[in-house]
Structures are given as C-alpha cells and as structure tokens.
FIKOLZA-1660 file (N, C-alpha, C; in steps of 0.1 Angstrom, whole numbers, plus 5000, padded with zeros to 4 digits):
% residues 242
   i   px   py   pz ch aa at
   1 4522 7210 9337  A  X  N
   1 4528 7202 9348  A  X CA
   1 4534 7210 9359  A  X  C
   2 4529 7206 9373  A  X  N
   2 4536 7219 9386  A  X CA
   2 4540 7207 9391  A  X  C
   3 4547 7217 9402  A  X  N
   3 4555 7206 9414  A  X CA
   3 4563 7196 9415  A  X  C
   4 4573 7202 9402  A  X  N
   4 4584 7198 9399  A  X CA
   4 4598 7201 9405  A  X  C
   5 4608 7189 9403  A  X  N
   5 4622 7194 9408  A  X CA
   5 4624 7189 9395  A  X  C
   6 4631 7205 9391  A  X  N
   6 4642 7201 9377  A  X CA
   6 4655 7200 9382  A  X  C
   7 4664 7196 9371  A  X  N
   7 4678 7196 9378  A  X CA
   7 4682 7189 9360  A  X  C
   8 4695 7196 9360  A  X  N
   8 4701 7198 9344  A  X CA
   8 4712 7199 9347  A  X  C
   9 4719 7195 9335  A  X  N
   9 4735 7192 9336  A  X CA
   9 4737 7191 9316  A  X  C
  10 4750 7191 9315  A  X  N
  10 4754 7187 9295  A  X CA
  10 4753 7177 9295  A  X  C
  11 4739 7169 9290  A  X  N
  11 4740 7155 9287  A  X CA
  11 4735 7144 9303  A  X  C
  12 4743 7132 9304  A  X  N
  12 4736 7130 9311  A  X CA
  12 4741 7127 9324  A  X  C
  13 4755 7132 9328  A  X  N
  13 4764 7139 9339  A  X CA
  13 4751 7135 9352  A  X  C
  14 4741 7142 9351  A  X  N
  14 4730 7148 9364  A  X CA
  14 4721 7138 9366  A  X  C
  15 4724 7129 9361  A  X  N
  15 4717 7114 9360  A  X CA
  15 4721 7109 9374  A  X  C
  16 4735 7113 9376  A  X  N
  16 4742 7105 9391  A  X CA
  16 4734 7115 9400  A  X  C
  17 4732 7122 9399  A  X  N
  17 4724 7133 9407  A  X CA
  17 4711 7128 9410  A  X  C
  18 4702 7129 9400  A  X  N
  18 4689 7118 9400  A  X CA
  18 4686 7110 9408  A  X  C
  19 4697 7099 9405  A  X  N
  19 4697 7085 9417  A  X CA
  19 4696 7089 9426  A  X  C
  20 4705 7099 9432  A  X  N
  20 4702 7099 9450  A  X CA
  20 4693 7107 9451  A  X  C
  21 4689 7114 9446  A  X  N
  21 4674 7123 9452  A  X CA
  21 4666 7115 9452  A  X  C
  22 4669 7105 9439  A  X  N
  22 4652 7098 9442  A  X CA
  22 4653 7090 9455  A  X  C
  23 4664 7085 9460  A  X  N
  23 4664 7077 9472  A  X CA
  23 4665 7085 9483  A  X  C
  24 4663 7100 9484  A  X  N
  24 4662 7105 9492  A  X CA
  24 4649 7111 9489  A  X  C
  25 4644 7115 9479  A  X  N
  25 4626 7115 9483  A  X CA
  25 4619 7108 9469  A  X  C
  26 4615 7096 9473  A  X  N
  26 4611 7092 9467  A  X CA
  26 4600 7092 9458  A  X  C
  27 4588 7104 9465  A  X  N
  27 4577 7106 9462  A  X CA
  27 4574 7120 9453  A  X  C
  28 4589 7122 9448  A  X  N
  28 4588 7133 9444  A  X CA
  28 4590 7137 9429  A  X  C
  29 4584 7139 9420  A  X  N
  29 4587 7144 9404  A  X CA
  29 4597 7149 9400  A  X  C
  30 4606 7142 9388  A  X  N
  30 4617 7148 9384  A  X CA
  30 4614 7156 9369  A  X  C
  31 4624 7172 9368  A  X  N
  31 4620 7172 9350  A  X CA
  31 4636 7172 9350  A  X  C
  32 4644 7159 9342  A  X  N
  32 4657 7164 9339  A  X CA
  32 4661 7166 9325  A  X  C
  33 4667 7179 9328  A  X  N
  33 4670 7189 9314  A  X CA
  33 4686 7182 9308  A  X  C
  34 4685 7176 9299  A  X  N
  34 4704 7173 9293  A  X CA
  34 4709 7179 9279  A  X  C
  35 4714 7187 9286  A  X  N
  35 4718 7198 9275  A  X CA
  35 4728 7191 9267  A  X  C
  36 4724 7185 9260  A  X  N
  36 4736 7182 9247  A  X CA
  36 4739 7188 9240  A  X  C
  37 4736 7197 9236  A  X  N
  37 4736 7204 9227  A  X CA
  37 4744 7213 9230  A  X  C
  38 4748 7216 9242  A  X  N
  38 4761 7226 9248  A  X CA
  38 4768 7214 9255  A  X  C
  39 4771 7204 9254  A  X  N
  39 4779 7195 9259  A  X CA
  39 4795 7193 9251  A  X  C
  40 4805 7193 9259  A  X  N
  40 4808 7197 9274  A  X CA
  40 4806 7214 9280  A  X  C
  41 4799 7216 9292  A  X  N
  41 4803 7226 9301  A  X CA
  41 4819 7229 9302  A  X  C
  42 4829 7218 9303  A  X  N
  42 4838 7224 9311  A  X CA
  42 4850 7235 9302  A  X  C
  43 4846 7231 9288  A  X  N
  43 4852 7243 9278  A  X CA
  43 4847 7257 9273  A  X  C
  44 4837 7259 9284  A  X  N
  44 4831 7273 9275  A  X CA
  44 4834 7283 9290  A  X  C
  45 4830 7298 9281  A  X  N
  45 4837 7308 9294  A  X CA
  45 4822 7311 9303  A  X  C
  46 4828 7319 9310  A  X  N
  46 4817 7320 9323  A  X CA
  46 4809 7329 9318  A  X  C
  47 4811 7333 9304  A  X  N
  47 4800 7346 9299  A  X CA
  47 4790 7335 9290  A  X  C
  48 4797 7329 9284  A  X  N
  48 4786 7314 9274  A  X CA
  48 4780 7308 9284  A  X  C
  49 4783 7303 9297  A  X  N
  49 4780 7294 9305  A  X CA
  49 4764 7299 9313  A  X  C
  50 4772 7313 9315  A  X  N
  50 4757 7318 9323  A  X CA
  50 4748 7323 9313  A  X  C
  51 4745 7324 9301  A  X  N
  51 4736 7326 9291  A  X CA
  51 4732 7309 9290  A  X  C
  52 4736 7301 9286  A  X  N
  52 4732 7286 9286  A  X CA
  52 4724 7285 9297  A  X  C
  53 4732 7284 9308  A  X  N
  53 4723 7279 9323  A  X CA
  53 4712 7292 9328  A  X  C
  54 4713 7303 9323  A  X  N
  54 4703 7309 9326  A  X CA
  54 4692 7307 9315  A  X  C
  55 4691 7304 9306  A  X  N
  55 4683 7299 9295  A  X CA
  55 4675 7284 9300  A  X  C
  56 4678 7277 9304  A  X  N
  56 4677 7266 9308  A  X CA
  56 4668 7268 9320  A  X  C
  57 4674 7279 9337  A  X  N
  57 4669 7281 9346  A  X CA
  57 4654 7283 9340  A  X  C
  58 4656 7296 9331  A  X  N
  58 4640 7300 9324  A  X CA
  58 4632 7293 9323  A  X  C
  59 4638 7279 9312  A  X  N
  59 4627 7271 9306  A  X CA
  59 4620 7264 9317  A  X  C
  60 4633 7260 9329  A  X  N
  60 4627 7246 9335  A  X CA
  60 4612 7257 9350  A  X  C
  61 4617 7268 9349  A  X  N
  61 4608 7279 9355  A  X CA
  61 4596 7277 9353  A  X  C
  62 4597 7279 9341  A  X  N
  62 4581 7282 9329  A  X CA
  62 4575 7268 9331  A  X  C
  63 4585 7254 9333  A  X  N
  63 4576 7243 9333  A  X CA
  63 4571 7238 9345  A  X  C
  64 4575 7249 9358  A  X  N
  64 4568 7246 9369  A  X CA
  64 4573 7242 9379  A  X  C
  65 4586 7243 9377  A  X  N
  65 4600 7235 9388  A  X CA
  65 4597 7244 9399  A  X  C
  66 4600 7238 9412  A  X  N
  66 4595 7249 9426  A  X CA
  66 4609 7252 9428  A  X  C
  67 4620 7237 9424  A  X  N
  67 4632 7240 9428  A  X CA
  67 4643 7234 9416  A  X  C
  68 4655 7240 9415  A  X  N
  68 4661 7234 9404  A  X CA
  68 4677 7236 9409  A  X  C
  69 4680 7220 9402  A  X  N
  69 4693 7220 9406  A  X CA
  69 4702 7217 9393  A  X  C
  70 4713 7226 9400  A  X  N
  70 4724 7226 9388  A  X CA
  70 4733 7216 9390  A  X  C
  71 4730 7202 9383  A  X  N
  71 4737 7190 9385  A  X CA
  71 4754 7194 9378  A  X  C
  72 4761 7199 9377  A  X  N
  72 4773 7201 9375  A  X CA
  72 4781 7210 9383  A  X  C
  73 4792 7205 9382  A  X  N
  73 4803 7214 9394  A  X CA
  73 4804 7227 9384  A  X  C
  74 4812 7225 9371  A  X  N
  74 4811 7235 9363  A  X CA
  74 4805 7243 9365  A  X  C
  75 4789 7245 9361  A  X  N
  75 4784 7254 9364  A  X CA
  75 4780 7262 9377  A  X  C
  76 4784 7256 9385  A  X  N
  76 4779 7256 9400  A  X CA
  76 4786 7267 9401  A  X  C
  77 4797 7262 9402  A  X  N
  77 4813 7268 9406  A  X CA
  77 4816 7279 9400  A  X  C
  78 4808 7289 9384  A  X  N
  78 4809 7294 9378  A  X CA
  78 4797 7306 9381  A  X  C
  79 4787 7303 9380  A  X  N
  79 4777 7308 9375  A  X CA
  79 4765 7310 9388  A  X  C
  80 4765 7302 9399  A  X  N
  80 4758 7296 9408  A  X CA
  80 4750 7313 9412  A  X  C
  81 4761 7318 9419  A  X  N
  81 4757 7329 9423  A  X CA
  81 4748 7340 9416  A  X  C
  82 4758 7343 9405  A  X  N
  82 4750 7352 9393  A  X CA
  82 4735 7347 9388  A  X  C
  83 4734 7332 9392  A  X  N
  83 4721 7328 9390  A  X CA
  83 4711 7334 9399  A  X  C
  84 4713 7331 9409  A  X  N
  84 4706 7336 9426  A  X CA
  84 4704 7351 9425  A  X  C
  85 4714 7355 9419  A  X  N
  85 4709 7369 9415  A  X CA
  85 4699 7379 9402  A  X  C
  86 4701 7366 9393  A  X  N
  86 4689 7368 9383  A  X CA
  86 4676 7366 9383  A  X  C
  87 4677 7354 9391  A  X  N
  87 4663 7341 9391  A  X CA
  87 4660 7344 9411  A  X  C
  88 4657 7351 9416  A  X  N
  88 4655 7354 9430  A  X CA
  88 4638 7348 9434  A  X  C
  89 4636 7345 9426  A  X  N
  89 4622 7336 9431  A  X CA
  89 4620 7320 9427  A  X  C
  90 4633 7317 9421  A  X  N
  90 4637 7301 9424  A  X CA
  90 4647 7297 9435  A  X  C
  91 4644 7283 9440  A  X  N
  91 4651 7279 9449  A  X CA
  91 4665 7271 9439  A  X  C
  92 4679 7277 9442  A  X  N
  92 4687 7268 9432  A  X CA
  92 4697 7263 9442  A  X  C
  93 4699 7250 9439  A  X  N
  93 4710 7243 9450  A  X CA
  93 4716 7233 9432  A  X  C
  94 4732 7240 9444  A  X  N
  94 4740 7235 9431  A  X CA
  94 4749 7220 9437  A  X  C
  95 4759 7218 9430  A  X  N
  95 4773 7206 9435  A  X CA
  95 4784 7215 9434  A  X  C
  96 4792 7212 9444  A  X  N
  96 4804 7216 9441  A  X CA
  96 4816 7201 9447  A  X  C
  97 4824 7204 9440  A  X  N
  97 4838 7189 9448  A  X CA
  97 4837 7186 9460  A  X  C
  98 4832 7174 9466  A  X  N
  98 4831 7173 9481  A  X CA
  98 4841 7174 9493  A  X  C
  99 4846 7181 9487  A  X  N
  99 4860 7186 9493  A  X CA
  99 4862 7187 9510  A  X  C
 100 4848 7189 9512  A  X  N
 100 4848 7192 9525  A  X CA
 100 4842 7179 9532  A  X  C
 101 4834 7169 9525  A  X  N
 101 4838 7152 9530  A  X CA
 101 4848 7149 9531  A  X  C
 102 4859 7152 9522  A  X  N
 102 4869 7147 9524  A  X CA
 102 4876 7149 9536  A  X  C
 103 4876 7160 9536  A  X  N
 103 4885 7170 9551  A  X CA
 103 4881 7161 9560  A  X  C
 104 4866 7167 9564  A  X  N
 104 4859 7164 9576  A  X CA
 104 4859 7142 9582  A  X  C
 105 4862 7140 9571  A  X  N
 105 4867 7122 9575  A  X CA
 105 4884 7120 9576  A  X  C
 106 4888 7134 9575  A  X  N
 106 4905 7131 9583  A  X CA
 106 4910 7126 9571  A  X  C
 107 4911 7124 9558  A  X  N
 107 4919 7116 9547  A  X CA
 107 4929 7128 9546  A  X  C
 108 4939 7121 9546  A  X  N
 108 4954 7128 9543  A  X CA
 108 4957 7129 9533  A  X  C
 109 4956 7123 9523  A  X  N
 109 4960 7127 9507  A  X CA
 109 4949 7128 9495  A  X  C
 110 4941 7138 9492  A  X  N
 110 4931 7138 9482  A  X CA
 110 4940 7139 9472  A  X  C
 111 4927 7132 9463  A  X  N
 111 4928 7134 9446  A  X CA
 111 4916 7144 9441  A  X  C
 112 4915 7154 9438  A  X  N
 112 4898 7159 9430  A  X CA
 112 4903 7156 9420  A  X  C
 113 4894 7152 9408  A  X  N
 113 4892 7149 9394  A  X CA
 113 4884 7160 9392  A  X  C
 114 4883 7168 9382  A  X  N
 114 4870 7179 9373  A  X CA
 114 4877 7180 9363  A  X  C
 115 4868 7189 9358  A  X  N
 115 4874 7194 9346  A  X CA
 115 4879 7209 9351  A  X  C
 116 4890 7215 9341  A  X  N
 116 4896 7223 9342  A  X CA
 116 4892 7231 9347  A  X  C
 117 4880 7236 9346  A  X  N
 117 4875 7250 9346  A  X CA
 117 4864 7251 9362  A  X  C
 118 4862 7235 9367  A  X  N
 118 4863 7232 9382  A  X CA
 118 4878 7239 9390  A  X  C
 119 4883 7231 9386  A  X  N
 119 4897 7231 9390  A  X CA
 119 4903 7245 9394  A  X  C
 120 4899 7255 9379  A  X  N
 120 4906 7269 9385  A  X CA
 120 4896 7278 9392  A  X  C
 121 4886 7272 9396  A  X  N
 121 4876 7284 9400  A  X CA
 121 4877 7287 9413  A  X  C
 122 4871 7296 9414  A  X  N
 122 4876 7302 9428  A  X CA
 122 4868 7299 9439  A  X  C
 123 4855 7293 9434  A  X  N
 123 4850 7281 9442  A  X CA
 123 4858 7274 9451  A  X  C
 124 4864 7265 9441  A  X  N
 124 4875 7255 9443  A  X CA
 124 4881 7257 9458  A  X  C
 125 4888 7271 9451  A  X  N
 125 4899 7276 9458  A  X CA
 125 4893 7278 9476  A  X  C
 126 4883 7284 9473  A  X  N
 126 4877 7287 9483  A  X CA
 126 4873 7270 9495  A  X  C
 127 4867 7262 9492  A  X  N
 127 4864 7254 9500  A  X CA
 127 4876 7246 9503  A  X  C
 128 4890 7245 9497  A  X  N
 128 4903 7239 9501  A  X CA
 128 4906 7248 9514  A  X  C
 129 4905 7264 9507  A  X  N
 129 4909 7270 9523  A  X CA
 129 4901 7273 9533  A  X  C
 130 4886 7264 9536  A  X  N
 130 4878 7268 9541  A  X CA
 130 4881 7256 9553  A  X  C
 131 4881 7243 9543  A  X  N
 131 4882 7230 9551  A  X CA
 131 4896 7219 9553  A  X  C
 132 4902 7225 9547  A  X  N
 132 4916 7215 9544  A  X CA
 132 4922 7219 9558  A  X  C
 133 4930 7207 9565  A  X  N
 133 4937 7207 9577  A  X CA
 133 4950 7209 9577  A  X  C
 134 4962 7216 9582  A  X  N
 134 4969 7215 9578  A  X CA
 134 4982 7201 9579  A  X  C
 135 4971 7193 9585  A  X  N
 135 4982 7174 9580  A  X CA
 135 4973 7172 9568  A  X  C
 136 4965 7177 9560  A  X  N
 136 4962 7174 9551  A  X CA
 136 4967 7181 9533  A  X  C
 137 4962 7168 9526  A  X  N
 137 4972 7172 9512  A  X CA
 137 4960 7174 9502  A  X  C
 138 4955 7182 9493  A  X  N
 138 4946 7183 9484  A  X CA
 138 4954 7181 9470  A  X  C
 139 4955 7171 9464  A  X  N
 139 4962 7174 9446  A  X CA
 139 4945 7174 9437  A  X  C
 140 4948 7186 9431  A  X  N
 140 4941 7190 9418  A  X CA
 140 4941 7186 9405  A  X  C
 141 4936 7174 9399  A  X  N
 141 4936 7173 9389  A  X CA
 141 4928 7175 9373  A  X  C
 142 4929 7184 9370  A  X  N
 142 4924 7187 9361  A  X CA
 142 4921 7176 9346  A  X  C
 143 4909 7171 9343  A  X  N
 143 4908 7162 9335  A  X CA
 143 4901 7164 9321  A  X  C
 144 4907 7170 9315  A  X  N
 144 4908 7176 9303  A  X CA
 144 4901 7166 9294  A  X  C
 145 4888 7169 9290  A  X  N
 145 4879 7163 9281  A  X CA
 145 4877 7146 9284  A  X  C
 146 4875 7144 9300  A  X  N
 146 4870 7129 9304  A  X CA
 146 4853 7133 9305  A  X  C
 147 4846 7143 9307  A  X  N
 147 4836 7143 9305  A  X CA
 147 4829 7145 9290  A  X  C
 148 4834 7147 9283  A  X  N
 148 4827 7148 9270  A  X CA
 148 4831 7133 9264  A  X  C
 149 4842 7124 9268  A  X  N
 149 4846 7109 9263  A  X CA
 149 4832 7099 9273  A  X  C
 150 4826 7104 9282  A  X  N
 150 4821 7096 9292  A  X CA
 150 4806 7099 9279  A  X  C
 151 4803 7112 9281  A  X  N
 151 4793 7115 9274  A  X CA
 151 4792 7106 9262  A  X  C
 152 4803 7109 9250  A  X  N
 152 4805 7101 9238  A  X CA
 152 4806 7084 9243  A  X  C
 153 4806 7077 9250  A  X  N
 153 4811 7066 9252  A  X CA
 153 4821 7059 9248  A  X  C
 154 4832 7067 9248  A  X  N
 154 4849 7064 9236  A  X CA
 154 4854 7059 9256  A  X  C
 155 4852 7042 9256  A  X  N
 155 4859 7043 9262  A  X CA
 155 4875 7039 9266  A  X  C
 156 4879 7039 9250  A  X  N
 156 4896 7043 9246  A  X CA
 156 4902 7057 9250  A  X  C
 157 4893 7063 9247  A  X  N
 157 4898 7075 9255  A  X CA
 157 4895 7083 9269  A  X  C
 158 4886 7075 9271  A  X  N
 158 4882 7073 9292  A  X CA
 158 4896 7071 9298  A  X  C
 159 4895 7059 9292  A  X  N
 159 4910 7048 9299  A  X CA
 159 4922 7058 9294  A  X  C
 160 4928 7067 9285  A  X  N
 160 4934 7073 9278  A  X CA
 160 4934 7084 9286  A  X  C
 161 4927 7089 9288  A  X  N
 161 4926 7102 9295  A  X CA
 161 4933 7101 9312  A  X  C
 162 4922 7088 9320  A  X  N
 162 4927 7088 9333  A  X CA
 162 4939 7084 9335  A  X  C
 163 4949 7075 9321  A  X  N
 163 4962 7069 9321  A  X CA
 163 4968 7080 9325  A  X  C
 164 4969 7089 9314  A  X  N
 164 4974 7105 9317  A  X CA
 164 4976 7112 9332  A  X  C
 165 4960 7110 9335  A  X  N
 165 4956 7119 9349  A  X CA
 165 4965 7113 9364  A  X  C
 166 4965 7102 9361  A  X  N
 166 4966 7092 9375  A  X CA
 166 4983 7091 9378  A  X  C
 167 4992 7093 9366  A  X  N
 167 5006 7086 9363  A  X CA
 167 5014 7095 9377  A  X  C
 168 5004 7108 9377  A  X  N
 168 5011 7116 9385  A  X CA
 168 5012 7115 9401  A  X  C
 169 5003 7107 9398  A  X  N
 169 4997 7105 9415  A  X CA
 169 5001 7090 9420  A  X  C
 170 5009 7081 9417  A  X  N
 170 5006 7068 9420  A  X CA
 170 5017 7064 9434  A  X  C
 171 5030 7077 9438  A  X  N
 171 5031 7081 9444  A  X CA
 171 5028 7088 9457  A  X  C
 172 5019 7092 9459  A  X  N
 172 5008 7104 9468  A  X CA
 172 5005 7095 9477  A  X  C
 173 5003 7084 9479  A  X  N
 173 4998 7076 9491  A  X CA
 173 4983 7083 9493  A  X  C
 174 4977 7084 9481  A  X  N
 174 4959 7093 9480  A  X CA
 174 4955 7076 9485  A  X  C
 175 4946 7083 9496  A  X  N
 175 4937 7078 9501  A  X CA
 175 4922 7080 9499  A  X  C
 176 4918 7095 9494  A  X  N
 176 4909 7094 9486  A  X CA
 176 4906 7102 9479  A  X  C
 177 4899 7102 9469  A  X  N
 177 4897 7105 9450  A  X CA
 177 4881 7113 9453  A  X  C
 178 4883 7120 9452  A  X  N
 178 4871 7133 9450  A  X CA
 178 4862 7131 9433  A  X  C
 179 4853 7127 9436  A  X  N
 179 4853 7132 9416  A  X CA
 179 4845 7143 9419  A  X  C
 180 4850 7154 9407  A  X  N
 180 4841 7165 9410  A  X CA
 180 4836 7168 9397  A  X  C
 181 4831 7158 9393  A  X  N
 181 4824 7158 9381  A  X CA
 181 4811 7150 9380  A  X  C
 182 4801 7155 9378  A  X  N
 182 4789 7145 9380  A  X CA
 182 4785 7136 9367  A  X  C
 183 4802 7135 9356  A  X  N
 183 4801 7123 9348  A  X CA
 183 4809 7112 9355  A  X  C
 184 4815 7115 9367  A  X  N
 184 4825 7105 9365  A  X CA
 184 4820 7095 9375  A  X  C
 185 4809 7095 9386  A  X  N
 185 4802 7086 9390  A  X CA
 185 4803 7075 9380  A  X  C
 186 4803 7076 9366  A  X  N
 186 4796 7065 9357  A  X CA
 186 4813 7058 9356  A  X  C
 187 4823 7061 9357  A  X  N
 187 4835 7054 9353  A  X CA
 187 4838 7050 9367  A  X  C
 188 4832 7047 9377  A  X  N
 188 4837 7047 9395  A  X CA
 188 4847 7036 9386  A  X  C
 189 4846 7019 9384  A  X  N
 189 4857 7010 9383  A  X CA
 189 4866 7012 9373  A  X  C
 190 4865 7025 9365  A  X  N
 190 4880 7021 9361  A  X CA
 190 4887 7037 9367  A  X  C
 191 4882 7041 9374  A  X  N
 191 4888 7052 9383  A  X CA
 191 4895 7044 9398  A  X  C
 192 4888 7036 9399  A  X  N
 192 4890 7024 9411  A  X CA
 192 4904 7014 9409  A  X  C
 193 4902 7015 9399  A  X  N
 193 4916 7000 9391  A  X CA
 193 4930 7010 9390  A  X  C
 194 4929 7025 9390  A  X  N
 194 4941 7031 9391  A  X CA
 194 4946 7031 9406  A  X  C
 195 4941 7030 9417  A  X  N
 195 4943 7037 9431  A  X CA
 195 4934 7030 9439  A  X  C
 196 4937 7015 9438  A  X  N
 196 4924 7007 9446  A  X CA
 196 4920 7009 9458  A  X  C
 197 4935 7015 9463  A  X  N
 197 4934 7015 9482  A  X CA
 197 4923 7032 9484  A  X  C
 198 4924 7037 9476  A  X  N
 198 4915 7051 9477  A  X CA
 198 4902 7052 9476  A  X  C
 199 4896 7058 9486  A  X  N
 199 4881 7060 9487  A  X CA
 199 4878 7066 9477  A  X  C
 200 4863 7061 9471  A  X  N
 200 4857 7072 9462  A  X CA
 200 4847 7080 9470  A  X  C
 201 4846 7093 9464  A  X  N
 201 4834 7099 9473  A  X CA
 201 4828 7115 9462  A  X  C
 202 4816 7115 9463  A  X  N
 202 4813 7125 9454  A  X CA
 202 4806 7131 9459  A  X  C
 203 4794 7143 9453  A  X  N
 203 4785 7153 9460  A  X CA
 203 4774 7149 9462  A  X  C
 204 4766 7136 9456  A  X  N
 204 4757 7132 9452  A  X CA
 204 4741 7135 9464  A  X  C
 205 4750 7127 9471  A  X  N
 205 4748 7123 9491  A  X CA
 205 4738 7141 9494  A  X  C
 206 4753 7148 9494  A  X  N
 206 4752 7163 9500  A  X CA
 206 4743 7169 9493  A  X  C
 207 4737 7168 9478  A  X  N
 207 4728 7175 9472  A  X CA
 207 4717 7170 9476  A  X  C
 208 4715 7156 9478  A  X  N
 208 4703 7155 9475  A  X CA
 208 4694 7157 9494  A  X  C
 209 4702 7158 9502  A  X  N
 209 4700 7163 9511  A  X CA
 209 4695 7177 9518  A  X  C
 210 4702 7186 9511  A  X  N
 210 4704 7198 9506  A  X CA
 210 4688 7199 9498  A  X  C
 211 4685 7196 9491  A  X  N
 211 4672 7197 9483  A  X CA
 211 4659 7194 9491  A  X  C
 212 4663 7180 9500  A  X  N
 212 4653 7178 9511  A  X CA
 212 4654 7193 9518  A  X  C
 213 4665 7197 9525  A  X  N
 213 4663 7205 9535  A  X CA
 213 4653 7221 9531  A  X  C
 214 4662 7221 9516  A  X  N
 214 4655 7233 9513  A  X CA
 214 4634 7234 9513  A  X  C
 215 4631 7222 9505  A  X  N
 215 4621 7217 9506  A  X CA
 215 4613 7217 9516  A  X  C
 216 4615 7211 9526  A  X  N
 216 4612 7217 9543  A  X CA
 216 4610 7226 9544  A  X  C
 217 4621 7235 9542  A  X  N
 217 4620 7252 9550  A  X CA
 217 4612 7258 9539  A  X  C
 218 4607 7260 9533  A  X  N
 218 4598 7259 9518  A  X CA
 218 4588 7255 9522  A  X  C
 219 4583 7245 9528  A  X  N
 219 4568 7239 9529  A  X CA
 219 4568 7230 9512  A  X  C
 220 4576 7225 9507  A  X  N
 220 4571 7220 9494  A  X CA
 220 4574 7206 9492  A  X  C
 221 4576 7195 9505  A  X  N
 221 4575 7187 9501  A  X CA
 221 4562 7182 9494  A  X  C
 222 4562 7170 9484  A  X  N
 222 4554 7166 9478  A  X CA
 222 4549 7158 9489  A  X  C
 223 4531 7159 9491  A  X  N
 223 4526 7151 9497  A  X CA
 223 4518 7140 9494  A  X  C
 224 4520 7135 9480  A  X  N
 224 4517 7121 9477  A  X CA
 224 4528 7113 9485  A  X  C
 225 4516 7102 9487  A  X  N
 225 4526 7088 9489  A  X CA
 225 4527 7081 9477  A  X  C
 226 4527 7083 9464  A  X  N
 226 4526 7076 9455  A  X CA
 226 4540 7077 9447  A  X  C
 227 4547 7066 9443  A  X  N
 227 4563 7066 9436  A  X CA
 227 4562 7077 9426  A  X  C
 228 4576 7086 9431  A  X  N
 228 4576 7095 9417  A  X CA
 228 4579 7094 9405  A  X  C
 229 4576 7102 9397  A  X  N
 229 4585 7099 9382  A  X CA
 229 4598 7108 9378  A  X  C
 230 4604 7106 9365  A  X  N
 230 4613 7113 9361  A  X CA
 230 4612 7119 9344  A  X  C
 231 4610 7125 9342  A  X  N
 231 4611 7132 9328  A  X CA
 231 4617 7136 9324  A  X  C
 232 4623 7135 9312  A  X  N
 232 4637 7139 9304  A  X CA
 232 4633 7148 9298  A  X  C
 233 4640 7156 9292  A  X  N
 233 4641 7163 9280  A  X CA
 233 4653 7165 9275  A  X  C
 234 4658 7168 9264  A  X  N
 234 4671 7170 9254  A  X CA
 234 4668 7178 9251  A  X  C
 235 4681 7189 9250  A  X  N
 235 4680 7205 9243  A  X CA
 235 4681 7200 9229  A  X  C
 236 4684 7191 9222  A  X  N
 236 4686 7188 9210  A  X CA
 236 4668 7186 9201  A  X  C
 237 4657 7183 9214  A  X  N
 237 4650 7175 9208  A  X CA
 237 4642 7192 9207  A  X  C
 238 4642 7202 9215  A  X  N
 238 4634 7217 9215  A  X CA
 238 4636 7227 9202  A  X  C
 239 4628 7230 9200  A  X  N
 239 4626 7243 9194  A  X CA
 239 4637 7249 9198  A  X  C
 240 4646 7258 9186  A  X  N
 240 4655 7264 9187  A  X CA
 240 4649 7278 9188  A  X  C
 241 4659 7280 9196  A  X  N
 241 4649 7300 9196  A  X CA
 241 4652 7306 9183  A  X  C
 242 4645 7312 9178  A  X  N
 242 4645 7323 9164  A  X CA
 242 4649 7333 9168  A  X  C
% end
C-alpha cells in the first residue's frame, strides 16, 4: 500500500487529528498508528519516547507513508527535531499547544491544559516567548494523567482530574483554554462546564493545514477524486520485535 499519510499518537488522542485532515483533504489515505501499548506518552523520558516514536516513524516508512504526522504535543515537543534528524527523507509535521492562536486573536488570559511533560518542555517555553504580548497572561496547567483516564474511559476520574486542574483558575477571568493535548478534544463539554465564558481552541485546524501545505511544495497531493479512507492499526495487535 503507497501514498499514504500516516499520523500516530498512544491510543486514540490523533483521532482529533484525523477529523480535520480529512476535511481538509478529503481525497486522501489515512494509515493511523495507536500506540497502546506505550499509552500514555506523557510519563515516559525523552530517551523511551524517541526509541518508541522512532520505531513507529520506521514502521509507518516501510508502509509507504509519503508523510507522517506526529499527532501528539508530547512527542512533538520532545522528540520532533531528533526525528528530522534521523528520518531526513520523511516529511514530519508535528502539534504543538496553539499558543500562538491564542496570542494572535488578542485573548488576555490563557489556560493550556497538557500533560506535564508538554508543559515543561522547552517547546513550550519557547512559543510563549515567541508570541505572548505583554497585556497578555499564559497559565500552565499541567494535567497529570487526564489523557490516559480519556484513553481508559474512567470518566470519574476525567471529571476528578479537571476538578483538581480548574479550582485554580476560576479566578483568572481565562478567556481562553488551549488544550494541548490531542485527547482532550474528546472531553471539549466537560472542559466547557468548568469556564463556560472561555474559548476552546486546539492545533487540529494548524496541522492539518500544515500537511496540505507541505503536500504542495512536495508535488504529493493525491490526485484521485475519489473519498479517502482511513486505516488503523494497534501496536497491541503487531508482532512484537524478537
């Protein structure tokens, strides 16, 4: 199978990812990789992380991907680079916190949601002081195992977790809520019921744009007119390497 866009995430986080590509090219083949089997990303170190995602880059290589995206901030944020440096004859476009929508629409009090390991990277760090204005407020919240509860479907401990996350903020006059996790698209309404007056906004939009663009400068759009498909795979369901 050629002329593929893969795009992988732990589980099924990159699913929000999915959606909008397909509505931004419709005519185009998906292979998505859901690594369960290393699920969650946001607790492992940046030396586990780039052996997983570079494992992964390989397979979805070998199956013919022209381009592949790394549907998680985690690894984006982590590993992105060191990828581009290994794999230099794949096209990789990652997510990172839309930090810079935020800016760029003037909102005065962010919220980002990720997981920790979002939160301290120097990614992060980097696009706050790239685009943040100085009438503007960025609060960092770190959400300590909401994507492996989203994954599991515990949603006692969804609602448990964001109770935690939110208590801090209900003060902030946040006007808008970054998720920088490509699980937490799937919880928008009860992320919504803590901070109603606050915009939600995520990376979804900017990747799958980003994928067109690359695509173009590439020459690889797909030129069927015919509706694409999507293929899954689960690291759970593969051959374990010997």
């Amino acid at each position: 199978m050629k002329n593929l866009i893969g795009v992988f995430d732990s589980g099924i986080g990159g699913l929000s990812i999915i959606e909008k590509l397909r509505e931004i090219l419709p005519h185009e083949t998906f292979l998505y990789y859901a690594d369960s089997t290393n699920c969650p990303y946001g607790n492992k170190t940046t030396e586990e992380l780039l052996d997983i995602t570079s494992k992964i880059v390989n397979y979805l290589r070998d199956e013919g991907c022209k381009l592949i995206v790394i549907a998680c901030n985690t690894a984006t944020t982590k590993c992105l680079k060191r990828l581009r440096e290994l794999f230099p004859d794949i096209i990789l476009v990652g997510v990172v916190p839309a930090i810079k929508v935020a800016c760029d629409n003037n909102y005065q009090n962010t919220l980002v949601l990720a997981t920790p390991a979002t939160i301290e990277s120097e990614r992060t760090s980097e696009l706050i002081k790239d685009y943040k204005r100085k009438n503007q407020n960025i609060y960092l919240a770190p959400c300590e195992g909401l994507a492996y509860a989203i994954e599991q479907g515990k949603a006692q401990d969804v609602n448990s977790i964001l109770d935690t996350v939110f208590k801090d903020y209900q003060d902030k006059d946040i006007d808008c809520i970054v998720l920088g996790c490509t699980h937490y698209p799937f919880i928008k309404n009860e992320i919504a019921k803590r901070l109603p007056e606050a915009t939600l906004i995520d990376g979804s939009l900017g990747v799958a744009k980003e994928v067109k663009r690359q695509l173009e400068i590439h020459n690889l759009i797909n030129s069927s007119t015919a509706e694409g498909t999507v293929y899954m795979v689960n690291s759970k369901s593969l051959p374990k390497e010997s």
